[in-house]
C-alpha positions in Angstrom: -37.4 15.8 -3.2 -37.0 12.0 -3.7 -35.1 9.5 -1.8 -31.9 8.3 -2.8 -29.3 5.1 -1.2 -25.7 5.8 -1.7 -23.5 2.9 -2.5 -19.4 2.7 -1.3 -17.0 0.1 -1.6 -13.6 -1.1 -1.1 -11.3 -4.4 -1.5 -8.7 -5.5 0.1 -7.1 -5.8 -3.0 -7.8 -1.7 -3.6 -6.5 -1.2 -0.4 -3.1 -2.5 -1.3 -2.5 -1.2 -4.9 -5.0 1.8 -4.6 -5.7 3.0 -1.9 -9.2 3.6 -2.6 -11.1 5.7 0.2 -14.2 5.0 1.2 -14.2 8.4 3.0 -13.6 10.3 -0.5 -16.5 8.3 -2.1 -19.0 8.6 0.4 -18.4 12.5 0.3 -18.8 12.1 -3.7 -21.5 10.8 -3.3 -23.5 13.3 -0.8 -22.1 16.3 -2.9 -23.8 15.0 -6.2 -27.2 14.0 -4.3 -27.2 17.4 -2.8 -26.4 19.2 -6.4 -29.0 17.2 -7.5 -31.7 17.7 -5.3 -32.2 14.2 -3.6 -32.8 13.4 -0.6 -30.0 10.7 0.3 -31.2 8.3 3.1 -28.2 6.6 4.2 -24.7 5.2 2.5 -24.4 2.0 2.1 -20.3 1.1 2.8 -18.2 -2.1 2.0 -15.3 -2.4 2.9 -12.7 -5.8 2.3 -15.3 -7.1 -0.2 -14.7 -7.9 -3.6 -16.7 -6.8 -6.5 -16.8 -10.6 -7.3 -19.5 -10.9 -5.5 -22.8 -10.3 -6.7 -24.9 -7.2 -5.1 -27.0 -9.9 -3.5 -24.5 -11.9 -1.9 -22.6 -9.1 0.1 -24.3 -7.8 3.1 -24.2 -4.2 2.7 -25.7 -4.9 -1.1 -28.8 -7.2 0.5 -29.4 -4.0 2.6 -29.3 -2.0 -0.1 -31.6 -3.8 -1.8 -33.8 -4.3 1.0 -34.6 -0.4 1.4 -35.2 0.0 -2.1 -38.0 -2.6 -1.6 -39.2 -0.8 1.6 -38.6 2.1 2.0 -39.5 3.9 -1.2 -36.1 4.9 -2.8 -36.1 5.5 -6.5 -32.1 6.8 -7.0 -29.1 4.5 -6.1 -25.7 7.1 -6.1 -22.4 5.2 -6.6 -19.5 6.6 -7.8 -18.4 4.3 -10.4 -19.9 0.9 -12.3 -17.2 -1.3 -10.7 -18.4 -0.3 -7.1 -21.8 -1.9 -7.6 -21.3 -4.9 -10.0 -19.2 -7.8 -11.0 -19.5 -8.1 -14.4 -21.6 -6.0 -17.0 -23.8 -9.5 -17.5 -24.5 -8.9 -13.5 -25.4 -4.8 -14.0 -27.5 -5.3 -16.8 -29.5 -7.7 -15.3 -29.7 -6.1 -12.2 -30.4 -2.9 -14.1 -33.6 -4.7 -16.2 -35.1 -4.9 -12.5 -34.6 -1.6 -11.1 -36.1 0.1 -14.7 -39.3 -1.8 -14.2 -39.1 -0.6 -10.2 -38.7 2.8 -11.5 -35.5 2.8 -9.9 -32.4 5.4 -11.4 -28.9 4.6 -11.1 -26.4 7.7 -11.0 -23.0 7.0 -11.7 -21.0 9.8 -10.8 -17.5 9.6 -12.8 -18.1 6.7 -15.4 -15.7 7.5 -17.9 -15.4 11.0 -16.5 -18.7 12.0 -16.4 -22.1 11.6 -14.7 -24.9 9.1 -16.1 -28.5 8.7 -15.0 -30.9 6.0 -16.1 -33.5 7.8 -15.8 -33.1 9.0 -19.5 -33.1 7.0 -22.4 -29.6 8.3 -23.4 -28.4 7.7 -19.9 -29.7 3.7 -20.0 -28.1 4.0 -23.4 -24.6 5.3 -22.4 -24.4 2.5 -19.2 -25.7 -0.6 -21.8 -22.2 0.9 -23.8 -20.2 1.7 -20.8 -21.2 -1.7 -18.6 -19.2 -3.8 -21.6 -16.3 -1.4 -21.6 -15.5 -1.8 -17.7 -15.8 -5.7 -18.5 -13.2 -5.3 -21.3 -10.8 -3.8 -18.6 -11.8 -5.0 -15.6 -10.3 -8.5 -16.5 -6.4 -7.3 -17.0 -6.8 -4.8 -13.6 -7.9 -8.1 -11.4 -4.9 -10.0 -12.8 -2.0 -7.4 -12.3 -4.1 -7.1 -9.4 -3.7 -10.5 -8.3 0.4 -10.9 -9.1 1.2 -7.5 -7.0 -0.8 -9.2 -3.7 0.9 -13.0 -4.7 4.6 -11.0 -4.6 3.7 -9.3 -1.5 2.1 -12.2 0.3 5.3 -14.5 -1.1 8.0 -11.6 1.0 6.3 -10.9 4.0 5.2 -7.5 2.9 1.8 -5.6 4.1 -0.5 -6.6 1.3 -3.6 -5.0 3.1 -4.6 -3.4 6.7 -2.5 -5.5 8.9 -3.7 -9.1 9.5 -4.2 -11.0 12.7 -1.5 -12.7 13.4 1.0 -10.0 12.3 2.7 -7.1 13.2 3.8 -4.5 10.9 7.1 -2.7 10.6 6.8 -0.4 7.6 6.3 -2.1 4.5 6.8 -5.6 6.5 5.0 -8.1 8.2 6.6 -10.0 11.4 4.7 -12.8 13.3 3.0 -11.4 16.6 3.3 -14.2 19.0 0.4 -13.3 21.3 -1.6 -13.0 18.0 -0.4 -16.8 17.0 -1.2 -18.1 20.4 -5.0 -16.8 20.2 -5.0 -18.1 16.5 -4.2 -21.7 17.8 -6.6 -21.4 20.3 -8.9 -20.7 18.1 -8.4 -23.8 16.1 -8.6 -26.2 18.4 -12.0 -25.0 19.4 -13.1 -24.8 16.0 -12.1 -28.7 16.1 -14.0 -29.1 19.2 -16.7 -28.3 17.6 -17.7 -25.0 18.7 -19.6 -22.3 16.3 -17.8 -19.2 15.6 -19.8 -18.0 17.7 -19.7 -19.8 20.7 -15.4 -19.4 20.0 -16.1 -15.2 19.5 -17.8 -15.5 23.1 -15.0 -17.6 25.0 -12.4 -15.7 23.4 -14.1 -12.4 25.0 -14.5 -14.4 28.3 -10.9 -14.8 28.3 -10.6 -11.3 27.6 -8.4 -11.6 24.5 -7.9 -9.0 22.6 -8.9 -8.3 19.4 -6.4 -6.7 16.6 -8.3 -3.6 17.0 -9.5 -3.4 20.4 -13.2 -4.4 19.8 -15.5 -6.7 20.5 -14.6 -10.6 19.5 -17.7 -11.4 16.6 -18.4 -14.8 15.0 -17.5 -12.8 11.6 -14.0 -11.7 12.3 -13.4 -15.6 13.8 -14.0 -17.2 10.6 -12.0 -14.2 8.5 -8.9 -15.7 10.5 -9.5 -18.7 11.1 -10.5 -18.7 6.7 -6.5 -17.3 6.5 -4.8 -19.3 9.3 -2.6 -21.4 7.3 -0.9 -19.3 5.9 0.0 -17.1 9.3 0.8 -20.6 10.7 3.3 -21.8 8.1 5.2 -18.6 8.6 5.5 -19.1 12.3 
């Protein structure tokens, strides 16, 4: 039985037009590796991460790639084309490697049916299909990108509910504890501290975070990226 690395991904874009799961695609994909004999390692999941971004350049992709260079994979399972690449420029080239790695890529409903690479036909069929997602994919990102501009522009939940915010069915008020820590945050940053070093004094001060974890450089920079625009609504 050979090894394969399942591949799941979500927006926040999908999120709030969508509602893509990543649930229903990881079970997707360990239903097909099982009807197909391979032995699935692990699944890779992304979620809030655009498919803008090259396999490469998003950390779940580098890891992905990583264990196919490690640890002996030869099948990635995703369920669609879209999940794992940008553009079809971006899948072809990536595909170009993987072939000469010996590498397969299942696609598990691309244009409503399955396609392996390890055939000719199937390399054949994603060659075909890889410029037909590009023809669509540009319309889809810009109704996709009007529907979030609306919502942003009336206060509406556009997403999971952002730091800063509280929802209230389909609307977003200003939390004030939230705008408090978001200011705190801010001046420290001007300081000069490291996201870091503001993730580890805001969990000295035993702030909370929106979901009751742990304070990490990462979800620092996320707000601090977006504080602006929770600001000017304060």
């Amino acid at each position: 039985m050979e090894k394969g690395i399942g591949y799941a991904r979500v927006s926040t874009e999908e999120q709030a037009t969508e509602g893509v799961s990543l649930a229903a695609q990881a079970e997707r994909i360990r239903a097909y590796s099982q009807l197909n004999h391979l032995q699935l390692i692990r699944i890779v999941t992304e979620e809030g991460v655009s498919a803008g971004k090259p396999l490469s350049e998003r950390d779940g992709g580098r890891g992905l790639l990583r264990s196919l260079r490690t640890d002996g994979i030869k099948h990635v399972v995703a369920l669609k084309l879209d999940r794992l690449f940008r553009d079809a420029i971006d899948c072809l080239s990536v595909m170009r490697d993987w072939d000469r790695a010996g590498i397969a890529l299942h696609l598990i409903d691309q244009g409503g049916q399955a396609v392996n690479t390890r055939s000719a036909m199937g390399r054949f069929f994603l060659t075909v299909m890889a410029g037909v997602a590009e023809m669509e994919r540009n319309p889809i990102g810009e109704r996709t990108r009007l529907a979030l501009h609306y919502k942003r522009n009336q206060g509406r939940v556009y997403g999971s509910e952002p730091f800063g915010y509280r929802r209230d069915g389909e609307n977003l008020f200003i939390e004030p504890k939230e705008l408090r820590a978001i200011h705190l945050m801010r001046e420290l940053r001007e300081a000069g501290l490291s996201y870091r070093e503001i993730a580890k004094e805001l969990r000295t001060r035993g702030m909370p975070t929106k979901t009751g974890g742990r304070w990490e450089a990462m979800t620092v920079k996320k707000i601090l990226d977006r504080a602006e625009e929770v600001l000017s609504r304060a």
